[in-house]
N, C-alpha and C positions, 0 to 999 in steps of 0.2 A: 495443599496437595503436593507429591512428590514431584520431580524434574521427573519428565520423561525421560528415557532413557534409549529408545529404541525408533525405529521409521513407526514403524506397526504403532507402540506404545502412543506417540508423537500424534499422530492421527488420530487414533482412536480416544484421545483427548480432545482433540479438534471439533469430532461430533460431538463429543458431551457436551463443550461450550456451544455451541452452534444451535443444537437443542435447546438451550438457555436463552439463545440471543434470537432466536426468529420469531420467537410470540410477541417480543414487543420492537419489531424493527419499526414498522408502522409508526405508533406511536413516537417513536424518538425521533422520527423523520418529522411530524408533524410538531413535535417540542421545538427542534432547531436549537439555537445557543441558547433560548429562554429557560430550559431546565437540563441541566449537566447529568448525564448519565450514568452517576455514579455507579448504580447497582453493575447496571452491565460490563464497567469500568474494573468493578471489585470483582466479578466471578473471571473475567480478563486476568486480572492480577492473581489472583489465588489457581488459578488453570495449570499453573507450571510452565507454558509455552511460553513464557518470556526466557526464560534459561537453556532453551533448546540447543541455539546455534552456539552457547560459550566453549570455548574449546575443552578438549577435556586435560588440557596440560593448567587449564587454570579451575579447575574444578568442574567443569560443566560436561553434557555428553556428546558437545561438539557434532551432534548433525547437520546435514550439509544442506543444499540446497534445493536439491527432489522433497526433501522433507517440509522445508520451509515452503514450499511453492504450494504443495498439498496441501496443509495446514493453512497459509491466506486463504484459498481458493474454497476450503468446505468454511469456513470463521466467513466469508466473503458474501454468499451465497446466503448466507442466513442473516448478516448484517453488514453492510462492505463499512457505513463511517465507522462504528467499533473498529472492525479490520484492518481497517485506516491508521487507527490509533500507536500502534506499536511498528508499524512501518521503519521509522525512523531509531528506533528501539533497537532494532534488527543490525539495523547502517551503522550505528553506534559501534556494536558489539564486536563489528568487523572492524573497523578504525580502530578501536582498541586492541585487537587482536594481532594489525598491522604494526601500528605507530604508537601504541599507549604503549606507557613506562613502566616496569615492575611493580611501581608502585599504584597508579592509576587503577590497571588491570585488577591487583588484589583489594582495592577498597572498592570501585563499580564491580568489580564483578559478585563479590561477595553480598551485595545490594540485588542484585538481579537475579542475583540464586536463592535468596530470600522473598522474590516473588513485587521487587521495586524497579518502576518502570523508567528508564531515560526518556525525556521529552527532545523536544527539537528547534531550534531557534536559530535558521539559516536561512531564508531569502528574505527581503526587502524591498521595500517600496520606496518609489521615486525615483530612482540612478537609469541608468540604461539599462538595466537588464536585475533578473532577481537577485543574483549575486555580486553586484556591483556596488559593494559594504563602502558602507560609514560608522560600523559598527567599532568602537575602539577599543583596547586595551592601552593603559599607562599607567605608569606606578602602580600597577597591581592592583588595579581599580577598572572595571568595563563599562560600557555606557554606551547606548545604541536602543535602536528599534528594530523590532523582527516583526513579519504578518507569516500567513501559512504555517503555522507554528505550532501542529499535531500532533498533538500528547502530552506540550505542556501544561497546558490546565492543571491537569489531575496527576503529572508524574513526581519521585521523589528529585528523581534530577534534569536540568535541562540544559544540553549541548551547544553551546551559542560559538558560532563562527564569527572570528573577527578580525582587523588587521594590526598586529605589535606597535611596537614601537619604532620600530623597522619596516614599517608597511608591511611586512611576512606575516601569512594566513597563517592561522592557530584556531584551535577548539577547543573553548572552557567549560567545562564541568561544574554547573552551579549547583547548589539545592535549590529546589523549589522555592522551599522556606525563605529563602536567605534577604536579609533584609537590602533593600532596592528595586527587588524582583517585583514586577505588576504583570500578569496577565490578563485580558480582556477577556469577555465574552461576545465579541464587535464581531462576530461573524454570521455574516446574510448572503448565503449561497444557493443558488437553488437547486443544490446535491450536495451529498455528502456531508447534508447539518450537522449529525452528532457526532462530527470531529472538533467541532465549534474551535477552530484551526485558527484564531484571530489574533489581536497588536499583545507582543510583549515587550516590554518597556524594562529596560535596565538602567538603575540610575545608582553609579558610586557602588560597584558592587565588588564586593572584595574576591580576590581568585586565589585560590591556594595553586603554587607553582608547580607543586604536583599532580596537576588535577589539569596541566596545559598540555596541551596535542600539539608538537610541532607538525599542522598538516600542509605546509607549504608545498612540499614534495610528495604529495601524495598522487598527483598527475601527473607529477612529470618522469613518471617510469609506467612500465605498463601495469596495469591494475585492473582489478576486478570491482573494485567496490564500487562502481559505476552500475556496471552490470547485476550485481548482486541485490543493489535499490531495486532497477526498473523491474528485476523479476518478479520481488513482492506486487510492485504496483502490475504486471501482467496478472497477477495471480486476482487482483482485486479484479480487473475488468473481465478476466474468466470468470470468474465467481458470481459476479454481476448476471452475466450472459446467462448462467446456469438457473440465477435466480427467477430471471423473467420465464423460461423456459417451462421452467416447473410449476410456477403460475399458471401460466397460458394453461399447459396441460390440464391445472386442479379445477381452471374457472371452465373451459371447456368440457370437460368430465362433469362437474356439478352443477354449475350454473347457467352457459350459453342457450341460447335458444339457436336455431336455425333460423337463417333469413329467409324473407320472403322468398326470394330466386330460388333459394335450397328445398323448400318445402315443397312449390311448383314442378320439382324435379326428384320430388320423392323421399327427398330428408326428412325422418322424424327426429334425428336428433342435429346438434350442430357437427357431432363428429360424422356425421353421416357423408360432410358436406365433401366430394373430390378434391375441390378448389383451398377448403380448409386445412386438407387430411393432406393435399402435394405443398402447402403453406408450410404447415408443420413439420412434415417428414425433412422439406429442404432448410430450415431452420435448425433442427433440429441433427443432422448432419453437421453444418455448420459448429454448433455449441460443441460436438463433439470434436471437428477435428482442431476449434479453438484449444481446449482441454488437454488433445494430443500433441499439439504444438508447443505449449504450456511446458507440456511433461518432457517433451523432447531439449528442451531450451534449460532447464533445469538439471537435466543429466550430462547434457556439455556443461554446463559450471561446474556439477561436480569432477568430469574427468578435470578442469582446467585447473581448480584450486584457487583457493582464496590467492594467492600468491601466483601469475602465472611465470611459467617458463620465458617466454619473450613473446615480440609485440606482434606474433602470429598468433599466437594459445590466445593473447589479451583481446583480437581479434577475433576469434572465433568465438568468443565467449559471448564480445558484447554484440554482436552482428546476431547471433542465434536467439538473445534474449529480444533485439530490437524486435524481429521478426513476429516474434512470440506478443510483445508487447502492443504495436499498430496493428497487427490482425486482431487479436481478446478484444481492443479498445471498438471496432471496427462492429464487432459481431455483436459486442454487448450494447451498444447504440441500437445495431440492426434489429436484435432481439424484443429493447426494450419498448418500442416503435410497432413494431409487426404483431407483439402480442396484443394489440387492437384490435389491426386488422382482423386475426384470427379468431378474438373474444367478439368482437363486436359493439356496440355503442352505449351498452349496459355498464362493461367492464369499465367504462370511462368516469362511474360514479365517484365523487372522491370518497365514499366512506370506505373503498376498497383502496387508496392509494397505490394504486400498482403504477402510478406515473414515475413514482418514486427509482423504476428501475431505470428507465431513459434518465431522468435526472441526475441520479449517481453517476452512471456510466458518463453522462455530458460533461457534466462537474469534472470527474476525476482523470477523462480522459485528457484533457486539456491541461495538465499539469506539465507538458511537453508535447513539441508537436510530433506528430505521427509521420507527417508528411517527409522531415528530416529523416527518418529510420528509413523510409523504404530508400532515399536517395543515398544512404552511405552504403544500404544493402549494396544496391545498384553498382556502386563507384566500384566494392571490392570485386562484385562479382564479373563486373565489365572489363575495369581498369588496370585492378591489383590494387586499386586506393586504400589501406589501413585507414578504417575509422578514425573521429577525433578520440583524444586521450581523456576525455572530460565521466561528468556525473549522470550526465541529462541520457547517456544511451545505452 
């Protein structure tokens, strides 16, 4: 299928896969990393939404961030770990766009307009913190371990952060293929399975020099690609939110009974119920101004630019997206939780797995805390404190 080209176009791709992906999310939630989701992987790949965001000075149609944020959010909604998958995809394309070389830019990008997906091979286990690498490069050879590692599995290339020879961060561009490369299927989450996001193992793996990111300084000016990550992952927890939402409404509409209390009080149906119907409405509120939030945090990145002006613009970009991102996280928890309440004790059967949406939202809210967003809100909005300059906000 062709690159979209257009907001509208971009979108209106987004429900056709979406369409594709919501008859078997179920299913693939209950597969977990025991069976790889190729198919859904493949209609992913062939979609054209991996060549969205490439700019258009290197071939691509260069759309921005409203669009990308739309596109998670309906892909999200119908299946978030899919959705999950190109996350990092995205982050890539922007790093390239900032720090990649002439030469980098036209061999990945030329891959990704052909519909091949970057993977991602950045945090770690064991150090103080997930980015606290052991991951190395020398002689022209890497070697390390990566976990949360979403998209590797099944992409043609995978982004592996590490430290030179110089202790200075860098990002290598492996193939898949490439002999050293192991990825696992060691992933036991209880959300977000068919990201099956698990250990990839590099052993003696050769790096072509042109294919090295010097990303040492990619924090230490102001920057957007901090901000430009957490949007998608706002966009998943929107997406999330909407899902449960739209549930609730199908299983209430077709299948709830009304409770006892309700009936006593004249419900023949469960939508009959007040208690249900002020559940829902204020719920339902919520998803929406999650949604508009979403879209409002999206349209400041695009006034900001990939690139911002100084560390007010880099400021306003990422404090807008924080916002956007601990409230979706918040509401899609809320949502995924409350559609009980509102279905009632039936909906809890598992052959309906609608637990699955508290589960994602849990899983994926916790990829960073939430509680830190609202407190750097705070700082600027109290103090004048400029946020930290890092990935996580």
């Amino acid at each position: 299928m062709p690159v979209p080209q257009t907001h509208d176009e971009a979108v209106a791709a987004a429900h056709r896969l979406a369409a594709r992906l919501e008859p078997g999310a179920a299913r693939r939630d209950r597969d977990g990393a025991a069976v790889i989701p190729h198919e859904a992987l493949a209609d992913l790949d062939a979609s054209g939404l991996l060549a969205i965001t490439v700019p258009a000075g290197d071939g691509g149609p260069g759309l921005g961030p409203s669009t990308l944020a739309e596109v998670a959010r309906v892909l999200a909604a119908a299946d978030p770990a899919i959705a999950q998958v190109p996350q990092a995809h995205y982050l890539m394309i922007d790093i390239l766009a900032v720090h990649g070389s002439p030469d980098a830019r036209k061999r990945l990008y030329s891959d990704v307009l052909a519909g091949r997906r970057l993977g991602n091979a950045l945090a770690e286990r064991g150090g103080k913190h997930a980015q606290d690498l052991k991951t190395r490069i020398a002689g022209g050879r890497l070697d390390g371990v990566k976990y949360y590692t979403t998209g590797a599995l099944t992409s043609a290339w995978i982004a592996v952060s590490a430290l030179d020879e110089n202790d200075r961060l860098v990002l290598a561009f492996v193939p898949r293929d490439a002999e050293g490369v192991h990825v696992d299927t060691d992933w036991d989450m209880v959300g977000q399975r068919a990201t099956i996001s698990g250990t990839a193992t590099f052993t003696r793996v050769a790096v072509e020099p042109q294919l090295l990111v010097a990303y040492a300084g990619a924090f230490a000016v102001p920057q957007q690609l901090g901000a430009r990550a957490q949007l998608y992952h706002a966009a998943i927890e929107v997406g999330i939110a909407g899902a449960a939402l739209r549930d609730a409404r199908s299983y209430l509409r077709d299948k709830a009974r009304p409770s006892t209390e309700a009936v006593r009080a004249g419900a023949v149906a469960a939508t009959d119920d007040p208690h249900v119907r002020h559940r829902y409405g204020r719920l339902a509120s919520r998803v929406r101004a999650a949604e508009a939030l979403l879209g409002s945090s999206a349209r400041t990145l695009d006034e900001v630019g990939l690139i911002p002006a100084d560390a007010e613009a880099a400021a306003r970009g990422s404090l807008a997206v924080a916002a956007a991102k601990a409230f979706g996280s918040e509401i899609a928890l809320e949502a995924g939780s409350e559609l009980f309440t509102l279905c009632g004790t039936s909906s809890a059967a598992a052959k309906y797995d609608l637990d699955r949406h508290w589960r994602n939202a849990r899983t994926h809210s916790v990829h960073d805390p939430m509680d830190w967003k609202y407190a750097h809100i705070a700082a600027y909005e109290l103090a004048g404190v400029l946020p930290p300059n890092h990935g996580q906000l």
